[in-house]
N, C-alpha and C positions, 0 to 999 in steps of 0.2 A: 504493500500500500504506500509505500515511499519512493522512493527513487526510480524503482527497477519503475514501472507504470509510468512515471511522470515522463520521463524521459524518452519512454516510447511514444509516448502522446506527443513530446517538445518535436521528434523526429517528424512523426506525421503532418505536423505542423508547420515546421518549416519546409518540407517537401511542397507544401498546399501553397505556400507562400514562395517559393521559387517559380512553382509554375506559373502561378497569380503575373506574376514579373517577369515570364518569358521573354516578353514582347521587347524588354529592354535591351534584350541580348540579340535582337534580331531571328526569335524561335518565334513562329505560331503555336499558342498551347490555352489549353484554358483549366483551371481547378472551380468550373461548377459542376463536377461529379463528383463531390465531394461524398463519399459514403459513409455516415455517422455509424452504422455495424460495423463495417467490415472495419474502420479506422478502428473501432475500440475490440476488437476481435483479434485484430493484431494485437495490441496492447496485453490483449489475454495470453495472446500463443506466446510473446515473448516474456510475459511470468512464470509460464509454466517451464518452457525454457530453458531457464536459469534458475527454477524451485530448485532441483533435484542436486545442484551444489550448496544450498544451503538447510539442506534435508537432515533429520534427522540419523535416516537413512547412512549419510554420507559418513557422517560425525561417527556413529557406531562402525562403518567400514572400515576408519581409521582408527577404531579403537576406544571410540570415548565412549562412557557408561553414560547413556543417554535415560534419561526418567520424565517421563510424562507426566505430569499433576499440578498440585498449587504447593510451592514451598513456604516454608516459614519458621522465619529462626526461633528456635527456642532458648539458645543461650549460645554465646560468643564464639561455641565451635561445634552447636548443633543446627542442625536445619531437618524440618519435620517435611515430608511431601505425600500430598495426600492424592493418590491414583484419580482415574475418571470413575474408580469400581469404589471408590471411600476407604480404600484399605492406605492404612499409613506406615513411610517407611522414613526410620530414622538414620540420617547420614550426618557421619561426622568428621570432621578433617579439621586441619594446622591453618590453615586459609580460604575462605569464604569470597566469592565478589557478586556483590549486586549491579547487577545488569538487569533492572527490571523496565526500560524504557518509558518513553512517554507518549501520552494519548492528546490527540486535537484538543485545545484549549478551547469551551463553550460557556460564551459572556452569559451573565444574567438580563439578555435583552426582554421586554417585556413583549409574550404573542410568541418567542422565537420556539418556545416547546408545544405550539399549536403546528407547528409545519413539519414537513416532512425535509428539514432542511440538509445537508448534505455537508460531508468534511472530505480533507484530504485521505482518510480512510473506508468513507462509504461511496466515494462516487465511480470510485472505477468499477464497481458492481449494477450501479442505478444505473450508469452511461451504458453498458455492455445488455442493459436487458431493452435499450432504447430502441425504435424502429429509425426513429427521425432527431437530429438536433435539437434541442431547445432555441425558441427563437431570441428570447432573452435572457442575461446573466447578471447578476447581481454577486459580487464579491465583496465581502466584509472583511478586509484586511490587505495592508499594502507591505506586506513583506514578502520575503522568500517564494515562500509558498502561492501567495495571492497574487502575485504581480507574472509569476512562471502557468496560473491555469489561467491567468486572464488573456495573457497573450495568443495562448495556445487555443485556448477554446474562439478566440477572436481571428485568428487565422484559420479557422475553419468555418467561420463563417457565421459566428453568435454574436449579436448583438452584446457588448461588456460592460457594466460599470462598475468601477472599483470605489470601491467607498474606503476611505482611511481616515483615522481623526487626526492624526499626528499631519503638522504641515508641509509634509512632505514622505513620498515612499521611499522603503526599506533606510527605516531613519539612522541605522547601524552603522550602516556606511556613510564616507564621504559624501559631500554635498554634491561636488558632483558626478558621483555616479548615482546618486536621486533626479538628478536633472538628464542624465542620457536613460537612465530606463524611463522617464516618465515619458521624454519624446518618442523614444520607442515603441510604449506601448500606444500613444494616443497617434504615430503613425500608422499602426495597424489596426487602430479604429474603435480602439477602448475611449471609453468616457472616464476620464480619471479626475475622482472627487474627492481630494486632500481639504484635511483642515474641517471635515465633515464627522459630525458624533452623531452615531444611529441611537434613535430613540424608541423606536416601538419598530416590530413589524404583524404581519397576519394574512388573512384573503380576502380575499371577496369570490366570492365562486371559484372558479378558475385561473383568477389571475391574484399572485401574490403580489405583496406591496410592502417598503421598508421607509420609514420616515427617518429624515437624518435633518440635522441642524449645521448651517453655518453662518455665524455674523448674525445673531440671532433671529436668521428666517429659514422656516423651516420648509421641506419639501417631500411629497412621494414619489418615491421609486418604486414602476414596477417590475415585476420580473417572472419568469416560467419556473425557473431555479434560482434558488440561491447557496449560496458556497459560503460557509464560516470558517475563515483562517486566519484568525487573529492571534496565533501562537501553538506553543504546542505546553504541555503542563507535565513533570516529571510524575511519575505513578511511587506513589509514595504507601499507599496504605492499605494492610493486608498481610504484610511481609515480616510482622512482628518487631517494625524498628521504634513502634512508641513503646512496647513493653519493655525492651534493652535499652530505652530511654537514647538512642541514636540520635542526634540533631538533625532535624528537620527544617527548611526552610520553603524556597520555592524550587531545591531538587537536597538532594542529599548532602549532606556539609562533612564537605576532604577535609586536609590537610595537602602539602604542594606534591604528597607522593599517594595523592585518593585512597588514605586512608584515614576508616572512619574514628568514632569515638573511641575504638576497639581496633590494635594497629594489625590483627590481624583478618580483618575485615574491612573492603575495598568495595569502593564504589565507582563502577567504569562506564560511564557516560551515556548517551541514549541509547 
């Protein structure tokens, strides 16, 4: 749901967007056969792909004792892991690392838990079960994430608009590499709405709608989809680190060699 997907999507996209601009090169061509299946079908075949290298499968071919379940530390050199069948098995070792990743970050917008709204982890499922494009796109969030499916779903021919509150996208970066991805994206036909704080969204029948504020006037956006990628949030609970009393913050708190409160217990990244 990361990387391996997007990037097949970014390829299909800039393919669509080369043909689009044949013409400059002196080629007759045209990308209005654009095929919303088959583009995300590929997308499918090339996860599947490359599943089987990071298979469980694989890991046990090489050796590793691979365990299926829900872990959870019981003390600083036990971890408890309970099967999909509820039987539990206790493993213990010299050194521990959590590697428990993170999930889409989902604002408390008010209306947003009446939609069937869509993240970076549920939409390459919703997009692969589509017959047709969505004509309109709504993206809440102007980073990494949000500025790479705006592009991409806009070069294939959706309608975009990116909504960010911050005044200016992917604010992490220099200033001006916010100024070359913003022309960027609004060259290829995204509506990019910095400096904008979404306030409500909801429906109306069929068509969805997101209200955003800037300069205090307010306006509706609507849309067919919408796409929530306002970050992503560390997966912190579950794991038994408030019982070992672990520091916890907005992901889990190192030291400069990621180790936790417990030096032989490691925390390695998303």
């Amino acid at each position: 749901t990361g990387c391996v997907p997007s990037k097949a999507l970014i390829k299909a996209a800039r393919v669509a967007d080369t043909v689009r601009r044949a013409g400059q090169f002196g080629i007759a061509a045209t990308a209005e056969g654009v095929s919303f299946p088959a583009v995300f079908a590929r997308v499918k075949a090339v996860i599947g792909a490359i599943e089987p290298h990071d298979s469980a499968e694989r890991y046990a071919g090489l050796g590793v004792d691979v365990r299926r379940g829900h872990a959870r530390l019981v003390d600083p050199w036990t971890v408890a892991v309970t099967d999909p069948d509820g039987q539990v098995l206790r493993l213990t070792a010299r050194a521990i690392v959590l590697a428990t990743g993170a999930a889409p970050f989902v604002p408390p917008l008010p209306g947003l838990d009446q939609l069937d709204y869509l993240t970076s982890e549920t939409l390459w499922d919703a997009m692969a079960a589509r017959d047709r494009a969505p004509d309109r796109m709504a993206i809440l969030g102007g980073g990494p994430v949000g500025c790479e499916l705006a592009q991409a779903f806009a070069r294939l021919g959706v309608r975009v608009t990116l909504v960010e509150m911050a005044p200016r996208l992917l604010v992490r970066e220099d200033e001006e590499v916010s100024a070359l991805a913003r022309g960027a994206l609004e060259a290829d036909g995204v509506e990019v709405l910095t400096g904008h704080r979404a306030l409500a969204c909801g429906r109306d029948g069929a068509d969805g709608w997101i209200e955003v504020e800037a300069d205090g006037t307010r306006r509706r956006l609507g849309f067919d989809d919408l796409v929530v990628a306002v970050g992503r949030a560390a997966r912190l609970a579950g794991f038994g680190l408030e019982e070992l009393g672990i520091p916890t913050g907005r992901v889990i708190e190192t030291n400069d060699w990621l180790e936790t409160l417990y030096p032989n217990i490691y925390a390695a990244g998303d």
